[in-house]
C-alpha positions in Angstrom: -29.9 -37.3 12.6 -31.6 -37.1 15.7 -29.3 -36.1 19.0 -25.9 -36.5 16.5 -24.8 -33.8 15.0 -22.2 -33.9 12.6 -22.2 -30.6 10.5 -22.3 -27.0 12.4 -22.1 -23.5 11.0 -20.3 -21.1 13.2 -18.8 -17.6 13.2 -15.1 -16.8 13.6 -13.9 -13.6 14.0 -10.1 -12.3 14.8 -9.6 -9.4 17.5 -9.0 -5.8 16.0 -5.6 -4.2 16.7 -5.0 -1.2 19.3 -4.9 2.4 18.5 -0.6 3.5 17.7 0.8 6.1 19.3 1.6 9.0 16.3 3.5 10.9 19.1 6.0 9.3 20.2 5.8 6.2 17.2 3.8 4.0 19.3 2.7 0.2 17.8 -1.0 -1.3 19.2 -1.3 -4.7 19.8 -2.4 -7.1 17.5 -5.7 -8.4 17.5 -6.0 -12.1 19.1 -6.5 -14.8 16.7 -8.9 -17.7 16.4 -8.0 -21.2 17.0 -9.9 -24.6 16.5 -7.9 -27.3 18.9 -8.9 -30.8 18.5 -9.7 -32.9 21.8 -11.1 -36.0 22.5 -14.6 -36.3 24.3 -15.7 -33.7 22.7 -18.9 -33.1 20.3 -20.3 -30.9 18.1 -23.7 -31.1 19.8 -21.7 -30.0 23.1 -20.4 -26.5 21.1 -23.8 -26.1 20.1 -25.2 -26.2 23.5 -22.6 -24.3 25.7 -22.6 -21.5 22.4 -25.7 -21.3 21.2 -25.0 -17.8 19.5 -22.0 -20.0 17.4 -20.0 -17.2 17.5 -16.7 -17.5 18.3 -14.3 -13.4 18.8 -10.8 -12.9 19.8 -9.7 -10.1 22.3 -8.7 -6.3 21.0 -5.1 -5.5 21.0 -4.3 -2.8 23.9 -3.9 0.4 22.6 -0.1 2.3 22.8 0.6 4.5 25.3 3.1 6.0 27.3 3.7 3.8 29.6 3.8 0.8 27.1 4.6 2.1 23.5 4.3 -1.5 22.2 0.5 -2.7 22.8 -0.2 -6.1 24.0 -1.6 -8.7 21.8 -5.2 -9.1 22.4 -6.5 -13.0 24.0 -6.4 -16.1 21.5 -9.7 -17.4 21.3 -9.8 -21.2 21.5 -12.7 -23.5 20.3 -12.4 -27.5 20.9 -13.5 -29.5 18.5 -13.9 -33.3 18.4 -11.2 -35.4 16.2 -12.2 -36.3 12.4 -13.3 -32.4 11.8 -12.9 -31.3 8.1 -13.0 -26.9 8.7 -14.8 -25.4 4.7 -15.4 -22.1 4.2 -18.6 -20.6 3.0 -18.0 -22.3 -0.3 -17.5 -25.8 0.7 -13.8 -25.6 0.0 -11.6 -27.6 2.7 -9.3 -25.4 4.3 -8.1 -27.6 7.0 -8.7 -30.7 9.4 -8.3 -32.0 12.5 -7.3 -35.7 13.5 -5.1 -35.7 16.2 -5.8 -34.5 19.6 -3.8 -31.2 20.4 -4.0 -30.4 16.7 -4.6 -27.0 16.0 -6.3 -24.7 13.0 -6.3 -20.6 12.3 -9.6 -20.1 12.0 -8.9 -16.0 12.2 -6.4 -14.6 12.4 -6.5 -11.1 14.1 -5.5 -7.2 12.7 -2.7 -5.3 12.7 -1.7 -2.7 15.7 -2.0 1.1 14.5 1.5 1.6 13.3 3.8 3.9 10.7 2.6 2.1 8.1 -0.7 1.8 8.9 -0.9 5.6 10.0 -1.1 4.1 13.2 -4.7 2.8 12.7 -5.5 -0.4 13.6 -6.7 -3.2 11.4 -9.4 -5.2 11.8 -9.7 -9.0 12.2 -10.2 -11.7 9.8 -14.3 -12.7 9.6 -15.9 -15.3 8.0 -18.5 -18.2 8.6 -17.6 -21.8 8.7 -18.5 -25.3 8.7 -16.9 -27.7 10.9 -18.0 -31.2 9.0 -17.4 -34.4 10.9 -16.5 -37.7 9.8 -16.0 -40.3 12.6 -12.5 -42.0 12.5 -12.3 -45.5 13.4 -10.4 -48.3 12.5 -13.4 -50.3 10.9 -16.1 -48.9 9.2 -19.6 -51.6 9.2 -21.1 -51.6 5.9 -24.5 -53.1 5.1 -28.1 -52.4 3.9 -30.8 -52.2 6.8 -31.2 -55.2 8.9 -28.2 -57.4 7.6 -27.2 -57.3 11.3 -24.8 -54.5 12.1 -26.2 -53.1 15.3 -26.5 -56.7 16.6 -22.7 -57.4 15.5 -21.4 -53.9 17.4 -23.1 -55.3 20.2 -21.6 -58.2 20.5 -17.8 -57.6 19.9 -17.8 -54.5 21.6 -19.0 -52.8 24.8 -21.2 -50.5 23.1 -25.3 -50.7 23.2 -27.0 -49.5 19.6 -30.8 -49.5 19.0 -31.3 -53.0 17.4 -34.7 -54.2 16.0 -36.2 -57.4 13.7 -37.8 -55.2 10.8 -35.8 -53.6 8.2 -34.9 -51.1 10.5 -31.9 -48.3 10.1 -29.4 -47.3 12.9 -29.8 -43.6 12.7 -27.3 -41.8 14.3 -23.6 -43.5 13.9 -22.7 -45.5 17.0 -18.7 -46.0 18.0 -17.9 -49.7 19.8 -13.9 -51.0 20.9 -13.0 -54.6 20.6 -11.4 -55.3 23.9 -8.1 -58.0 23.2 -6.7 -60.2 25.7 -3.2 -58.6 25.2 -5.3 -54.6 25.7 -5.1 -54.2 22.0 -8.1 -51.8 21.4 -9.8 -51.4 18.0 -12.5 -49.2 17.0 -15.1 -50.1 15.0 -18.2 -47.9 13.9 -21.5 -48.7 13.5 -23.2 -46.4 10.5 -26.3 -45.7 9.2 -28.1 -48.2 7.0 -27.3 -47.1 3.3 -30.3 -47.8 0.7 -29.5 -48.3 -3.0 -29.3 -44.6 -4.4 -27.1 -43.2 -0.8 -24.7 -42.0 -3.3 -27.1 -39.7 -5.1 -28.0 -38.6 -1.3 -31.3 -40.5 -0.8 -32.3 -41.8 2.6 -28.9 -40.6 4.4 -27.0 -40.7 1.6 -24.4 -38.7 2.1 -24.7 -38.4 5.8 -23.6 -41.8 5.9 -21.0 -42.5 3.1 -18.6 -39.4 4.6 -17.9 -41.5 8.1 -17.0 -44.5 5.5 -14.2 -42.1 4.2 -12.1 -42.0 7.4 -11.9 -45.4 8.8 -8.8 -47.4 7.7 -10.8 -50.6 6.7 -14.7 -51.7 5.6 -16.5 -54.5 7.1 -19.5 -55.6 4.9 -22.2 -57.2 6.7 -24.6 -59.1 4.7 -27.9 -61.1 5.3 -27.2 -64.6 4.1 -31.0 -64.8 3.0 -31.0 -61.8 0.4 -32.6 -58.1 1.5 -35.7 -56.1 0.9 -36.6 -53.1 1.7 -39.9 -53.0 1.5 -42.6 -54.4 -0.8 -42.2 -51.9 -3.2 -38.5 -52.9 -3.3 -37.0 -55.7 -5.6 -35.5 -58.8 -3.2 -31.6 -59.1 -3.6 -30.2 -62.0 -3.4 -26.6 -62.0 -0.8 -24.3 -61.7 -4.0 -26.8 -59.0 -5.3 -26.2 -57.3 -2.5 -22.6 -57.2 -2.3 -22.4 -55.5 -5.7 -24.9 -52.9 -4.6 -22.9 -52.1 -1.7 -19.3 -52.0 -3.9 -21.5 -49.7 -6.8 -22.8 -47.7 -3.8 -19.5 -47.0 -2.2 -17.7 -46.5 -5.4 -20.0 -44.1 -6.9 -19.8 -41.7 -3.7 -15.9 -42.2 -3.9 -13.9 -44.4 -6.2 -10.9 -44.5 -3.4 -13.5 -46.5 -0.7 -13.4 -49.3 -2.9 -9.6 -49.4 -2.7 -9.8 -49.8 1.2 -9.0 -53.4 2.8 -12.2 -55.2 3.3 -13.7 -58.1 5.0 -16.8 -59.8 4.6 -19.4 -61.1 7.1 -21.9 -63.4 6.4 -24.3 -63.2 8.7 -27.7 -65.1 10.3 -26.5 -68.3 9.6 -28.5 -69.9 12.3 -31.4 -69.3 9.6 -32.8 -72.4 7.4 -30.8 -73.3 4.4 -28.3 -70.7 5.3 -25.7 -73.5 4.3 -26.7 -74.0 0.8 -26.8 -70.4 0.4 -23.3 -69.8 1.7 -22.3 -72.6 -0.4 -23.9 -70.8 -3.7 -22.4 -67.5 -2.5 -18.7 -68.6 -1.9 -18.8 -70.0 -5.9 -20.3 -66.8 -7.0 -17.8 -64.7 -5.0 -14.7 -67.1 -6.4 -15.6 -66.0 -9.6 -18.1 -63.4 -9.7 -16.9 -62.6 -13.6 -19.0 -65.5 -14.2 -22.4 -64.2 -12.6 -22.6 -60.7 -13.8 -24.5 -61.5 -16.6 -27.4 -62.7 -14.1 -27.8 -59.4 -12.6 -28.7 -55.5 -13.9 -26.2 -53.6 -15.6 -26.2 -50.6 -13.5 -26.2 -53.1 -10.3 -22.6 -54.1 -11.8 -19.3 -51.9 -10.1 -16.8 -51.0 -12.2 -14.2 -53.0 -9.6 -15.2 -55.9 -7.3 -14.0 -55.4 -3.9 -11.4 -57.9 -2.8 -12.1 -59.9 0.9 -9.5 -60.8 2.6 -11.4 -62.8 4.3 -15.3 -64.3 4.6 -16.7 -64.9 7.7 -19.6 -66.9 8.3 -21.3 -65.5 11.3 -25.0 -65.5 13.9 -25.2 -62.6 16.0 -27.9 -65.0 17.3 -26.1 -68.3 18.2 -22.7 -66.1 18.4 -21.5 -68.7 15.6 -18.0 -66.9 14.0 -17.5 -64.2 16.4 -14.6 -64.9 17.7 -13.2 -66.0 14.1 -14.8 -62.3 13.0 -12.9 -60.6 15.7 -9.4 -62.5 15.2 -9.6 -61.9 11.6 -10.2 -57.8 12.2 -7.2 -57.8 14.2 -4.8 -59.8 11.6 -6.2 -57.6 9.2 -5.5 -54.3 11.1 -2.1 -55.7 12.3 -1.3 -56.2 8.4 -2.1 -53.1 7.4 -0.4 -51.0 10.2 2.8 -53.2 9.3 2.5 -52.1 5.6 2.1 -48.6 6.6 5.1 -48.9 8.7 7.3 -50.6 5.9 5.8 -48.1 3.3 7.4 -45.5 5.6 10.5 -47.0 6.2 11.1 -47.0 2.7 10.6 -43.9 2.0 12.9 -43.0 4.7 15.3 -44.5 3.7 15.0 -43.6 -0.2 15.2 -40.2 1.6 18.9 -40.9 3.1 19.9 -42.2 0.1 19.1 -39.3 -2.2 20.5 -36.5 0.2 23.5 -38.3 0.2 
């Protein structure tokens, strides 16, 4: 989408060994190997531009000689690729990923030196085309149809600047914002593309979008207090309608994103008779068994997503931001702890078993 790039098709080839030495039982060196190594600041669109070829070839072993019967490996061949990379071969099969910065991937590995058992011919490297697929990891993933407010959000509990307009207009490329704490606790939060009922089937940027959903740690649905439309040709959803299409969008791309800890923003409430509609929508959400038989049947998710908390908010007035932003922290904090406990756990049920 426009100047992002999040999917790129390169090359990889591993270095061919060197030439043995039958003579005097002489081993080549090994072909050099490809490596992907994840770093930070960097982009796909960056690789593209500094190798527009997208090939990426390891050094040739050195041949054995006299002078050195055992051949020098040929040069590594490094490529750095952003964090949140997924590596598929040519069948769309994962074969690795990349989260961490300093984490590193064969890509290919190079051939064998001529040797005895090679009749001291040397092997060539490992080929093949790959994608490097990229899903944006942050710590809370924005979720909302166009115009419910997310761009305007991002831009006001974060530093970042998005595009932000007042028609049912859809952020376009993802867009990556920190919440700045008074203690220097810093927590990501992304800002991506507007789904449309149907993303999960791929329409409007389907697909493009739900992936960056699957790698941030929690959701944060944004929702227009006075219903959405599309467009004319579009039925009008009420707010409650529009939670359930976003749960039945997320969950039909990936039953796991349901599963996720969520909150829930409410926002525009500077907007006439935002109150009563906040007041409808909080019984509706209480017990939202109770409404389903108001709305379609294919509109209905198989499992409502559980807040753990509703935030009334105005990007306008700024009403609930700094509630919004507290609760994301607790709700981060919480989860971290749980991870950590998980882990101890499991630690310990390791001790306890091995002795």
């Amino acid at each position: 989408y426009s100047n992002f790039v999040d999917d790129l098709r390169v090359y990889v080839r591993g270095g061919t060994g060197g030439m043995g030495y039958p003579n005097l039982g002489g081993e080549g060196g090994r072909g050099g190997d490809v490596w992907f190594v994840a770093r930070e600041r960097t982009t796909l669109k960056s690789i593209r531009e500094k190798y527009p070829q997208k090939r990426f070839v390891a050094g040739t072993g050195a041949n054995s000689s006299v002078k050195a019967l055992k051949g020098e490996k040929g040069k590594d061949c490094e490529v750095h690729v952003p964090l949140g990379i997924s590596v598929l071969d040519g069948d769309g099969k994962q074969i690795g990923e990349l989260n961490a910065a300093g984490e590193r991937f064969l890509a290919a590995r190079g051939g064998l030196g001529g040797s005895l058992a090679t009749n001291f011919l040397p092997c060539k490297g490992q080929r093949r085309t790959v994608h490097l697929d990229l899903k944006l990891i942050a710590d809370v993933g924005l979720v909302g149809f166009p115009n419910a407010g997310k761009s305007s959000l991002l831009s006001k509990i974060s530093h970042a600047k998005p595009e932000i307009a007042n028609y049912a207009f859809t952020t376009i490329q993802p867009e990556l914002g920190k919440i700045m704490y008074a203690d220097y606790k810093q927590i990501s939060v992304a800002d991506l593309p507007g789904l449309i009922e149907g993303a999960h089937a791929n329409k409007g940027m389907g697909h493009k979008f739900l992936k960056h959903v699957e790698r941030t740690k929690q959701l944060l649905l944004v929702v227009d207090i006075s219903g959405f439309q599309l467009s004319i040709k579009t039925q009008f959803r009420t707010a409650f309608e529009t939670i359930l299409l976003l749960t039945k969008e997320l969950e039909l791309y990936k039953e796991e994103l349901v599963t996720k800890p969520a909150l829930l923003a409410i926002n525009k409430m500077d907007l006439p008779c935002a109150k009563d509609n906040l007041n409808e929508l909080m019984t509706q959400l209480e017990n939202p068994q109770g409404f389903l038989h108001l709305v379609e049947e294919e509109m209905i998710p198989a499992n409502t997503l559980e807040f753990r908390e509703v935030i009334p908010i105005s990007t306008y007035t700024g009403e609930g931001i700094e509630k919004l932003k507290t609760c994301i922290r607790k709700s981060i904090d919480e989860q971290a702890e749980q991870v950590n406990e998980e882990y101890r756990k499991k630690k310990l049920l390791l001790l306890q078993t091995s002795k």
